[in-house]
C-alpha positions in Angstrom: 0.0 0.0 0.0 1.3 3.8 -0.7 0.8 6.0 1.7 2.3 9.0 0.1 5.2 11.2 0.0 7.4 11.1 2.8 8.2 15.1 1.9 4.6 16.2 2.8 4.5 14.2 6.0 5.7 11.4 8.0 4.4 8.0 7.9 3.0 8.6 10.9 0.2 11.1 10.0 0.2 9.8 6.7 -1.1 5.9 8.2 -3.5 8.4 10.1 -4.5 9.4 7.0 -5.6 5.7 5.6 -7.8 5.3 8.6 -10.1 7.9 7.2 -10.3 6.8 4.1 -13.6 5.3 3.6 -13.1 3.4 0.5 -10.0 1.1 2.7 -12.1 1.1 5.5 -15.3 -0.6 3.0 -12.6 -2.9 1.8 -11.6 -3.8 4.9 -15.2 -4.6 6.1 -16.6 -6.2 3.0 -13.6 -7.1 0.7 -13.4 -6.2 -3.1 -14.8 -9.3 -4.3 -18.0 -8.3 -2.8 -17.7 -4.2 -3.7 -17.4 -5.0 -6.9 -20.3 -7.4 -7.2 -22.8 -4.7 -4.8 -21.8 -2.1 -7.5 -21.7 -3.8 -11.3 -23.3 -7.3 -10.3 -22.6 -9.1 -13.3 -20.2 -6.9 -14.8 -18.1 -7.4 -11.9 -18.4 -11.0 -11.7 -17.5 -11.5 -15.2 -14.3 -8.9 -14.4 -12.9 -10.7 -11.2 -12.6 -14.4 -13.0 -9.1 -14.4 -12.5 -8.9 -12.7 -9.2 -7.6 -16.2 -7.0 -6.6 -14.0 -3.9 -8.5 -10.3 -2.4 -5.4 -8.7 -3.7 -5.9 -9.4 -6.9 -9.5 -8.8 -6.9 -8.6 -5.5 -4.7 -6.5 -4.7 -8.0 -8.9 -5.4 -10.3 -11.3 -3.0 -8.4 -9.3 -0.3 -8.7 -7.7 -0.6 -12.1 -11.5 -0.7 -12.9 -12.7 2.5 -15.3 -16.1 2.8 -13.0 -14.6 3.1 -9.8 -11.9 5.1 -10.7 
């Protein structure tokens, strides 16, 4: 995970930061897999076929042009 530049701020307030951000904190409660499927249902389901670990559905999710 990035948590930004080091030049702004130091890790410290930028991990402070992440816990704000309610799009981790929704992956954290509900995983991508399921994000993805509550948002585009089929679409989705058709997009995370590969996806054989949440990180690589957690990529998928946010390489996609819709959530982006």
């Amino acid at each position: 995970m990035k948590l930004g530049d080091l030049k702004r701020a130091n890790i410290k307030d930028h991990f402070e930061d992440e816990l704000n951000d309610f799009l981790k904190i929704w992956i954290h409660v509900d995983g991508p897999a399921k994000i993805m499927v509550k948002l585009f249902q089929e679409e989705a389901i058709e997009g995370l076929k590969g996806a054989h670990h949440i990180c690589q559905a957690c990529a998928i999710m946010h390489q996609h042009p819709k959530v982006r």
